[in-house]
MOPAC internal coordinates of N, CA, C and O (Angstrom, degrees):
PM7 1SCF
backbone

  N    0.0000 0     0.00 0     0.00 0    0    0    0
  C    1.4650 1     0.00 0     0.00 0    1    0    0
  C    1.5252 1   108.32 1     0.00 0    2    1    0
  O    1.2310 1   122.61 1   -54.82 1    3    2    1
  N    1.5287 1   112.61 1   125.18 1    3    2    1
  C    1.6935 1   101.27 1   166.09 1    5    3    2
  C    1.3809 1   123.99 1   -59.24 1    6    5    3
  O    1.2310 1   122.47 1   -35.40 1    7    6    5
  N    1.2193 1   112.87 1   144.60 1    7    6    5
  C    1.7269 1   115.12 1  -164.91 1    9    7    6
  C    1.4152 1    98.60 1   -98.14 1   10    9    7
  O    1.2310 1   112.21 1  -169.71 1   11   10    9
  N    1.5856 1   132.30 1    10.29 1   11   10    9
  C    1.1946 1   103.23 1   151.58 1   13   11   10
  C    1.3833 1   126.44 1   -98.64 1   14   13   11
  O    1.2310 1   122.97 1  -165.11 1   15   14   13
  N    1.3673 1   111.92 1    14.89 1   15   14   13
  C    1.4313 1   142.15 1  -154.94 1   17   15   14
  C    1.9764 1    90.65 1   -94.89 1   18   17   15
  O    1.2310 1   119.34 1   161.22 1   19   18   17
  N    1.4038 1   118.86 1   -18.78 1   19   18   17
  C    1.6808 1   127.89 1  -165.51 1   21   19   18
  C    1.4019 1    90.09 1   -66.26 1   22   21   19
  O    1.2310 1   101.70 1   112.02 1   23   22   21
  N    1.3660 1   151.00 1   -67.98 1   23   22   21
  C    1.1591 1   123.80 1  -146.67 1   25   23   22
  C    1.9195 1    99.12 1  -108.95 1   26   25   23
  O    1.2310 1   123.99 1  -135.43 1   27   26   25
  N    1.3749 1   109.96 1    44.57 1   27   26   25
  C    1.5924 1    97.34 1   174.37 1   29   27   26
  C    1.6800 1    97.23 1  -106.88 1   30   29   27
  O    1.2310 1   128.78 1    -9.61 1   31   30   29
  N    1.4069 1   100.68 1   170.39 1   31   30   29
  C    1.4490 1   115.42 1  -173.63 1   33   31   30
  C    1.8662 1   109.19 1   -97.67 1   34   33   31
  O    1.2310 1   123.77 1   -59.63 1   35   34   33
  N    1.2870 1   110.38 1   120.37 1   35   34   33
  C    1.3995 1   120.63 1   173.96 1   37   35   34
  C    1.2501 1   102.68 1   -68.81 1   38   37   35
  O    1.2310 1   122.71 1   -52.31 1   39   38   37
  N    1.7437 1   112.42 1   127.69 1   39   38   37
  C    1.7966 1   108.44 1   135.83 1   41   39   38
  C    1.0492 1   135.32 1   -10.45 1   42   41   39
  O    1.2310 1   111.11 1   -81.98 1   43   42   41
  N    1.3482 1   134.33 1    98.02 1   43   42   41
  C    0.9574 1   127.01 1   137.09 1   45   43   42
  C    1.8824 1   100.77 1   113.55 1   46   45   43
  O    1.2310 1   128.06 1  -155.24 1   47   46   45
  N    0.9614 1   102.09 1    24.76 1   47   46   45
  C    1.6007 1   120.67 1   162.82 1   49   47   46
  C    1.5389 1   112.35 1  -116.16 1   50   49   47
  O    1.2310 1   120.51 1   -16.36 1   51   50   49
  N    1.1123 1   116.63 1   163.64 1   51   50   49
  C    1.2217 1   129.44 1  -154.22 1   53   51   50
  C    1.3912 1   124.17 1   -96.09 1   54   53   51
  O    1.2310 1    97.26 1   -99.25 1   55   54   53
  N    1.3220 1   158.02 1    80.75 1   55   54   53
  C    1.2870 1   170.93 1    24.81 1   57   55   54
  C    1.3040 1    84.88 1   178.70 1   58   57   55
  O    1.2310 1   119.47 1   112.57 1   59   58   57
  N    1.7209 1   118.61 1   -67.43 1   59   58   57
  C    1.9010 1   150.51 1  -171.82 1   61   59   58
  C    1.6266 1    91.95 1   -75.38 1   62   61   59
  O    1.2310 1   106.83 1  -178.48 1   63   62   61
  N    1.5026 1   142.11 1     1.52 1   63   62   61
  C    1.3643 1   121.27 1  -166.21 1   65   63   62
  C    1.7953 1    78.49 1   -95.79 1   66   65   63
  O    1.2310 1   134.01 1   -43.61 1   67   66   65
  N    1.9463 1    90.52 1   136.39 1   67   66   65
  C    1.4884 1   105.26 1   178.74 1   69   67   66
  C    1.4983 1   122.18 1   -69.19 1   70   69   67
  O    1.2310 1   127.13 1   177.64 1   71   70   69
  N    1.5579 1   103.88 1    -2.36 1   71   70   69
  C    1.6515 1   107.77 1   175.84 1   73   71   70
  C    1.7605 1   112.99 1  -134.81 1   74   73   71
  O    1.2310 1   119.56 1  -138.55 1   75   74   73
  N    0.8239 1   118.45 1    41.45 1   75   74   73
  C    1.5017 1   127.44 1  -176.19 1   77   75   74
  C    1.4083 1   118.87 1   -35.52 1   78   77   75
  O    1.2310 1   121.56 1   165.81 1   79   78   77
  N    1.5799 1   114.61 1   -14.19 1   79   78   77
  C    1.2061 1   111.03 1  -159.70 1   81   79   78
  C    1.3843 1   118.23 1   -95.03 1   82   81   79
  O    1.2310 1   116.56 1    33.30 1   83   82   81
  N    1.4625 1   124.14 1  -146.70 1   83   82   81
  C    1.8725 1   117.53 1   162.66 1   85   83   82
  C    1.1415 1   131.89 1   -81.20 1   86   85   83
  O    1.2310 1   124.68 1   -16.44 1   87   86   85
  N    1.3723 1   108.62 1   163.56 1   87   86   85
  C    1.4976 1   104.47 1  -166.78 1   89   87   86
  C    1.5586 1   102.78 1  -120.81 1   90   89   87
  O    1.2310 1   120.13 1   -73.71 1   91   90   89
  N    1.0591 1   117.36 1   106.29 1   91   90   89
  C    1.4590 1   117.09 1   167.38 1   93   91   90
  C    1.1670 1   120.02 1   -28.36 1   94   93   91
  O    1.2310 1   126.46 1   -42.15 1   95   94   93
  N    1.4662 1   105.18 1   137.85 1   95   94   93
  C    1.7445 1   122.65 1  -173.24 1   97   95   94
  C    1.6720 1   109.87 1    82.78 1   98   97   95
  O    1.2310 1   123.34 1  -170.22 1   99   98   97
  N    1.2845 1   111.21 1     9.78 1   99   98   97
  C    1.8993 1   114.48 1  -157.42 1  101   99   98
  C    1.5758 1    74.24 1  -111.79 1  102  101   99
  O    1.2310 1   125.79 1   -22.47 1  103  102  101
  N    1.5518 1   106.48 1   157.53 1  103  102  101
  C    1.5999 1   113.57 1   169.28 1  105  103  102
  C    1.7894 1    90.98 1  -131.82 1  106  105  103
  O    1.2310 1   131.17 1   -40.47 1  107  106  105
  N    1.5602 1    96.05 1   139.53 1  107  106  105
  C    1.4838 1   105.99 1  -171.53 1  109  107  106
  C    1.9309 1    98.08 1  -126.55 1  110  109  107
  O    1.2310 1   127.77 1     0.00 1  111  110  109
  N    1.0654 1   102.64 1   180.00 1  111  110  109
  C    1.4623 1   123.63 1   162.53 1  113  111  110
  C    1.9160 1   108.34 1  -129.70 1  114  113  111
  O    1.2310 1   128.11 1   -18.57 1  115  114  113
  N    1.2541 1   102.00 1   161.43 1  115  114  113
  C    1.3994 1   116.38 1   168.62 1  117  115  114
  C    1.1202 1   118.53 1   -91.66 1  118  117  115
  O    1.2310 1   105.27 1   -45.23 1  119  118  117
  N    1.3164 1   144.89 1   134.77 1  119  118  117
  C    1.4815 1   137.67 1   168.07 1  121  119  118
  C    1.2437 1   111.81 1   -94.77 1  122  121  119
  O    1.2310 1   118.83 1   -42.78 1  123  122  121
  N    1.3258 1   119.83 1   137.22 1  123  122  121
  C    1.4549 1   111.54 1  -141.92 1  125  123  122
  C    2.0360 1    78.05 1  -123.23 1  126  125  123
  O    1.2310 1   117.25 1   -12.62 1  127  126  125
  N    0.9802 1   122.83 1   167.38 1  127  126  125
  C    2.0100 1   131.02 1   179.29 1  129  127  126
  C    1.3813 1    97.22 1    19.74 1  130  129  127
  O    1.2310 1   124.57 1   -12.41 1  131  130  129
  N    1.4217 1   108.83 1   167.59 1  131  130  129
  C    1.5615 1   129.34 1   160.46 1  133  131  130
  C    1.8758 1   101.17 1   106.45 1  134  133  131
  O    1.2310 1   120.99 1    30.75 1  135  134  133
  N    0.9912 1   115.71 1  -149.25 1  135  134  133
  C    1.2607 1   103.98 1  -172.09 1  137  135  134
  C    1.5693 1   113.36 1  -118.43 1  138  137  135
  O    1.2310 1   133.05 1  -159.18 1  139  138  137
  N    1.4933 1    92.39 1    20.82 1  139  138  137
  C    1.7907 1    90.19 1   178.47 1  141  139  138
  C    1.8130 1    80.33 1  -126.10 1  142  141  139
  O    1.2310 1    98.87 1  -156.02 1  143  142  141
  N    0.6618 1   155.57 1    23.98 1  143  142  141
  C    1.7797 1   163.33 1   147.34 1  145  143  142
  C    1.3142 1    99.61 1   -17.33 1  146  145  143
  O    1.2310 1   119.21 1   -59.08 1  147  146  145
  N    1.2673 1   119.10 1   120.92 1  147  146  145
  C    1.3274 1   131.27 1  -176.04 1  149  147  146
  C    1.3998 1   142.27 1    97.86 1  150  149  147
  O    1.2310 1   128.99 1   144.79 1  151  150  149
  N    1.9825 1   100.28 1   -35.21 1  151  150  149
  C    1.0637 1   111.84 1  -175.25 1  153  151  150
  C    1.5489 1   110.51 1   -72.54 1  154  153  151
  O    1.2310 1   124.08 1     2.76 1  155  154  153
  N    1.5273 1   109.77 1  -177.24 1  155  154  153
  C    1.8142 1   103.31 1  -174.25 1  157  155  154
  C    1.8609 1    80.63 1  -123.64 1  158  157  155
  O    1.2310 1   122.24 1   -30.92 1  159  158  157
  N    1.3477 1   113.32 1   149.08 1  159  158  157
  C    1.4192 1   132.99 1  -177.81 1  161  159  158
  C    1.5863 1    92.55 1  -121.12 1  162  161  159
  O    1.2310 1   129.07 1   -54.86 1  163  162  161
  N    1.4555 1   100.12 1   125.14 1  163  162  161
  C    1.9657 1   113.81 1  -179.21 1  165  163  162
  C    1.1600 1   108.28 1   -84.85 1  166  165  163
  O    1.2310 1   116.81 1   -81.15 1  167  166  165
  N    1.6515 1   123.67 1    98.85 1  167  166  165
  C    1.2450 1   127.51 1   178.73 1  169  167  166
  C    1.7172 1   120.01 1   -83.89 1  170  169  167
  O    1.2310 1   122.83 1  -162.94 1  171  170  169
  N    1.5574 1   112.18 1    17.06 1  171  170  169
  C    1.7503 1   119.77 1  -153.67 1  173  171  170
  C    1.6523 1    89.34 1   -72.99 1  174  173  171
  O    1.2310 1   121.08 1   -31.85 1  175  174  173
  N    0.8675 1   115.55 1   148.15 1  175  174  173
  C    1.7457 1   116.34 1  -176.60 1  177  175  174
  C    1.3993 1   134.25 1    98.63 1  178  177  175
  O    1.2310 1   124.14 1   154.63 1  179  178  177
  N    1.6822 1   109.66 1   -25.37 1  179  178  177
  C    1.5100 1   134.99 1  -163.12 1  181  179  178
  C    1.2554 1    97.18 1   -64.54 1  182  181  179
  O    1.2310 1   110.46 1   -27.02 1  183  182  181
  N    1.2287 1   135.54 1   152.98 1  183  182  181
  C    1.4568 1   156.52 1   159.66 1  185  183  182
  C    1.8468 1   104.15 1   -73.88 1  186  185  183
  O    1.2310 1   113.57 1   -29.27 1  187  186  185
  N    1.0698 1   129.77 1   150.73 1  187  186  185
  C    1.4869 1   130.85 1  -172.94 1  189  187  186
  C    2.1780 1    99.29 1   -72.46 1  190  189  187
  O    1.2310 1   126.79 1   159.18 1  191  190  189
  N    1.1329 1   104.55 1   -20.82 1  191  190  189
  C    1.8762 1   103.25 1   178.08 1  193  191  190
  C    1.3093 1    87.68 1   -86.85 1  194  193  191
  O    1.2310 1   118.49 1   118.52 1  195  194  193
  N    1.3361 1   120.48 1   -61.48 1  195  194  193
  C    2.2250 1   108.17 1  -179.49 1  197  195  194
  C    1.4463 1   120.13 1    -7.81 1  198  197  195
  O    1.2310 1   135.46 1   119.13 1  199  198  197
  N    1.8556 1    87.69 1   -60.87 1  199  198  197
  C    1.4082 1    99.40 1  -161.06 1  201  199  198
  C    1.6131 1    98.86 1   -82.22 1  202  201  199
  O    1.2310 1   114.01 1   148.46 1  203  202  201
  N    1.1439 1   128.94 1   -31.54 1  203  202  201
  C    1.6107 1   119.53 1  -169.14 1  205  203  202
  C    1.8643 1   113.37 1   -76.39 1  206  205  203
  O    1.2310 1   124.24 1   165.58 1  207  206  205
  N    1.5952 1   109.47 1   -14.42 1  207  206  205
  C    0.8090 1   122.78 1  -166.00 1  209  207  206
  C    2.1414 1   110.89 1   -92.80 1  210  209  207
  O    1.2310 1   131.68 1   168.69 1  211  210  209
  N    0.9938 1    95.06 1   -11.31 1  211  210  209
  C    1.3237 1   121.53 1   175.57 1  213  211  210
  C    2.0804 1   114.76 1    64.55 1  214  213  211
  O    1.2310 1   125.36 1    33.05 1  215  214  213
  N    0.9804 1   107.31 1  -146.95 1  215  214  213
  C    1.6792 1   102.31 1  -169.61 1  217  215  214
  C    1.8609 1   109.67 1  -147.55 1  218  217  215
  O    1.2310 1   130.35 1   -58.76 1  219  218  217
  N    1.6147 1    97.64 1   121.24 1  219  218  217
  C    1.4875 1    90.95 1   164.20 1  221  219  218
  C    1.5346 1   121.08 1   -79.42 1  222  221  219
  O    1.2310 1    57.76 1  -172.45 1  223  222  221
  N    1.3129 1   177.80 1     7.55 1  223  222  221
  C    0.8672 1   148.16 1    29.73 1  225  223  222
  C    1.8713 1    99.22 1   164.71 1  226  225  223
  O    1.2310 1   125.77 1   -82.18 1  227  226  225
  N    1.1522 1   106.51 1    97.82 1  227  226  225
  C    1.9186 1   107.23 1   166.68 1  229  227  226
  C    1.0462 1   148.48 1   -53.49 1  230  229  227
  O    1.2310 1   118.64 1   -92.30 1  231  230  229
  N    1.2932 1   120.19 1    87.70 1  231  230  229
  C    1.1377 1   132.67 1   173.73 1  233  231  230
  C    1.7680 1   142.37 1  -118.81 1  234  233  231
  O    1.2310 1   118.90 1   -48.84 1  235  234  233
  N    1.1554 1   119.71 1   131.16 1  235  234  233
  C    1.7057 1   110.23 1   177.97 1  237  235  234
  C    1.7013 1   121.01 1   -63.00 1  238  237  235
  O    1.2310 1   124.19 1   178.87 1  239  238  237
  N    1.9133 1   109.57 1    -1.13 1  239  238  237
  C    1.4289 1   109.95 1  -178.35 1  241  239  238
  C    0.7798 1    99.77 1   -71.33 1  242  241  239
  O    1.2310 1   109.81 1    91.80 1  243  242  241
  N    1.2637 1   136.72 1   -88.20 1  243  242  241
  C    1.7077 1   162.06 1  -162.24 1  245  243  242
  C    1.7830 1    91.77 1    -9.63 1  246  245  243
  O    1.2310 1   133.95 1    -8.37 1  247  246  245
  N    1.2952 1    90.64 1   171.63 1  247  246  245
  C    1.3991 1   137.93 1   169.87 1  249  247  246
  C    1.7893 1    99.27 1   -27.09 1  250  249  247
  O    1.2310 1   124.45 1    95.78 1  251  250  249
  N    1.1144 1   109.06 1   -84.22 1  251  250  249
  C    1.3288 1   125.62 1   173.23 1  253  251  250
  C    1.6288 1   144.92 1   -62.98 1  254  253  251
  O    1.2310 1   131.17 1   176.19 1  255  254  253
  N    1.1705 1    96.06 1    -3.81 1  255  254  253
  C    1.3659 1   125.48 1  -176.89 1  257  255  254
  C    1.4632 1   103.69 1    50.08 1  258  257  255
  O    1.2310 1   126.12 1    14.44 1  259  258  257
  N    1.3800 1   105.84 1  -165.56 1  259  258  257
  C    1.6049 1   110.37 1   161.37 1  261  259  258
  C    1.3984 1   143.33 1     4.22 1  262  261  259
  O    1.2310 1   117.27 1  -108.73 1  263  262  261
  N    1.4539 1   122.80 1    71.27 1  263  262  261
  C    1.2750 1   122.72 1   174.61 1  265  263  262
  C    1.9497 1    91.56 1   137.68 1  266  265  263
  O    1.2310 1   120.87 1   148.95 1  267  266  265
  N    1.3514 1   115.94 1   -31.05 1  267  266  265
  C    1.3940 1   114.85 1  -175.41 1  269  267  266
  C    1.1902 1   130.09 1   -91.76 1  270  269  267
  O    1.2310 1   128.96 1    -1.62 1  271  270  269
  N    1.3541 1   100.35 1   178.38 1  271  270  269
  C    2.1012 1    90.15 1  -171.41 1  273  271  270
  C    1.1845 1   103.87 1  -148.51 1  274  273  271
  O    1.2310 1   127.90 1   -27.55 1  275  274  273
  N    1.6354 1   102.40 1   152.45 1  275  274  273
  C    1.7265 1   124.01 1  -169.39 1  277  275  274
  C    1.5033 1    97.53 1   -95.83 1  278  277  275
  O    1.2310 1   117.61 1   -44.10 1  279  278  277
  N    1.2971 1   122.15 1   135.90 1  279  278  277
  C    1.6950 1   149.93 1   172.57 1  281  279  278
  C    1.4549 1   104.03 1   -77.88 1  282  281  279
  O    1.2310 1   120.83 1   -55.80 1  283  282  281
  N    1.4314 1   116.03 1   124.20 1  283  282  281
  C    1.4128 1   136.87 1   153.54 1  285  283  282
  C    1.0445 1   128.47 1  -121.99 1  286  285  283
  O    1.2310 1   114.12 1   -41.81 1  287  286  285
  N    1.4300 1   128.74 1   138.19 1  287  286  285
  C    1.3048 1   118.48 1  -175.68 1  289  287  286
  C    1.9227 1   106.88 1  -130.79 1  290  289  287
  O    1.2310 1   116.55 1   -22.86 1  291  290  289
  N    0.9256 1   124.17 1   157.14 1  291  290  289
  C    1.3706 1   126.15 1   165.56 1  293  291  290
  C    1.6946 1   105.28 1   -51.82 1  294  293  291
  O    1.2310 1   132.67 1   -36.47 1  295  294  293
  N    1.7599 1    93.13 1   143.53 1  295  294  293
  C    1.6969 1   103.00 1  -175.96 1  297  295  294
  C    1.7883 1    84.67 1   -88.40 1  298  297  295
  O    1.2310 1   131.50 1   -38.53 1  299  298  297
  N    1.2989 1    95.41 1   141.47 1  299  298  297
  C    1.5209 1   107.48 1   168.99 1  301  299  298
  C    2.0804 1   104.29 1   -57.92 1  302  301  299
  O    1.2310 1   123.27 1   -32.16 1  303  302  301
  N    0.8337 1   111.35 1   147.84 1  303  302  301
  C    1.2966 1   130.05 1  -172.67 1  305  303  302
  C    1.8327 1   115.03 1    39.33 1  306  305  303
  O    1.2310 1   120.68 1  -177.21 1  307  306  305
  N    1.3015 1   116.31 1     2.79 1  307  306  305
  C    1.3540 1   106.91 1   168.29 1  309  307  306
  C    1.5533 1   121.81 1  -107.37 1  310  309  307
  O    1.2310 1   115.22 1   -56.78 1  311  310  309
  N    1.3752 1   126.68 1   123.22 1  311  310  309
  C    1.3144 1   122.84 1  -158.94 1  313  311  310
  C    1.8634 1   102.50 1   -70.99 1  314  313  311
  O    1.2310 1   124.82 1   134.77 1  315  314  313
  N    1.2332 1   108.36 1   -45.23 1  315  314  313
  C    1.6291 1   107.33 1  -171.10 1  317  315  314
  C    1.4102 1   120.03 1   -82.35 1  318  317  315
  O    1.2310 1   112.95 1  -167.79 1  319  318  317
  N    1.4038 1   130.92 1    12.21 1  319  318  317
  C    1.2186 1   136.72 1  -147.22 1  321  319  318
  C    1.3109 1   108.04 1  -143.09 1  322  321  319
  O    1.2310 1   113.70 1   -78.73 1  323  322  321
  N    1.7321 1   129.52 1   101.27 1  323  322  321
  C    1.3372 1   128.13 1  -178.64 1  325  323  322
  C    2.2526 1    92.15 1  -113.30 1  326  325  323
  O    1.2310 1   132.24 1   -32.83 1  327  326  325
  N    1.4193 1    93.96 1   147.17 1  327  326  325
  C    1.5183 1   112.44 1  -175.52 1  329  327  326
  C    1.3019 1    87.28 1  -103.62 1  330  329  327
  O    1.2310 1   122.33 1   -18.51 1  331  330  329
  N    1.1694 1   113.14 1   161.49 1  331  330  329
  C    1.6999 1   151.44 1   151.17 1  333  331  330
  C    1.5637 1   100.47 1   -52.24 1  334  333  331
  O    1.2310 1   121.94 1   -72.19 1  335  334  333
  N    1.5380 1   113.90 1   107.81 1  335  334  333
  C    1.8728 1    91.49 1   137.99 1  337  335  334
  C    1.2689 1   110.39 1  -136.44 1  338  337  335
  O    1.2310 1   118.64 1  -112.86 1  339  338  337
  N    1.8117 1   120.21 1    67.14 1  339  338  337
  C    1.2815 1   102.43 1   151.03 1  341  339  338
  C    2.0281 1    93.19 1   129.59 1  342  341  339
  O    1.2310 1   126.73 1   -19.99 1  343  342  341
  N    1.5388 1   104.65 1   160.01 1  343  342  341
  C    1.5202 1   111.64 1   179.01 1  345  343  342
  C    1.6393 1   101.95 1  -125.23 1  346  345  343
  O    1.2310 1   128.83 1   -24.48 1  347  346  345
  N    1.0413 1   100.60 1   155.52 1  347  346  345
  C    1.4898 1   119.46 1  -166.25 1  349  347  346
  C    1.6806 1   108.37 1  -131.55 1  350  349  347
  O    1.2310 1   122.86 1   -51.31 1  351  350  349
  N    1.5504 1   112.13 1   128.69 1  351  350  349
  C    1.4226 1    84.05 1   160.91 1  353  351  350
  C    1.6517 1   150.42 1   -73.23 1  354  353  351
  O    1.2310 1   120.10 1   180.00 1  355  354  353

């Protein structure tokens, strides 16, 4: 796990959860723009198409608020690093 990756906030944990961060032995990516920017998404389990195939992902930031989800895709040649392209309802 990158160790500057220790105090960022995982997907899909809870704002008030007293440990938000990574969990050793877990392999994540960074989400790089959009409105989940920053956070790390836990890819430990993914199939090699999972990960190439990228993630729609739930959130009330995005575009659509409530019920919709922000688009990430893998950065071409960087393994830990998915970009923003876009919210969906």
């Amino acid at each position: 796990m990158d160790t500057s990756w220790a105090d960022r906030r995982v997907y899909g944990s809870e704002p008030d959860d007293p440990e938000p961060g990574p969990t050793p032995g877990h392999t994540y990516v960074e989400l790089v723009d959009g409105p989940l920017d920053g956070q790390l998404l836990d890819i430990t389990g993914w199939t090699p198409k999972e990960v190439q195939t990228g993630a729609a992902l739930m959130t009330d930031l995005g575009q659509f608020g409530p019920g919709g989800r922000t688009l990430y895709d893998p950065r071409p040649g960087e393994q830990t690093r998915w970009d923003w392209s876009g919210d969906t309802p």
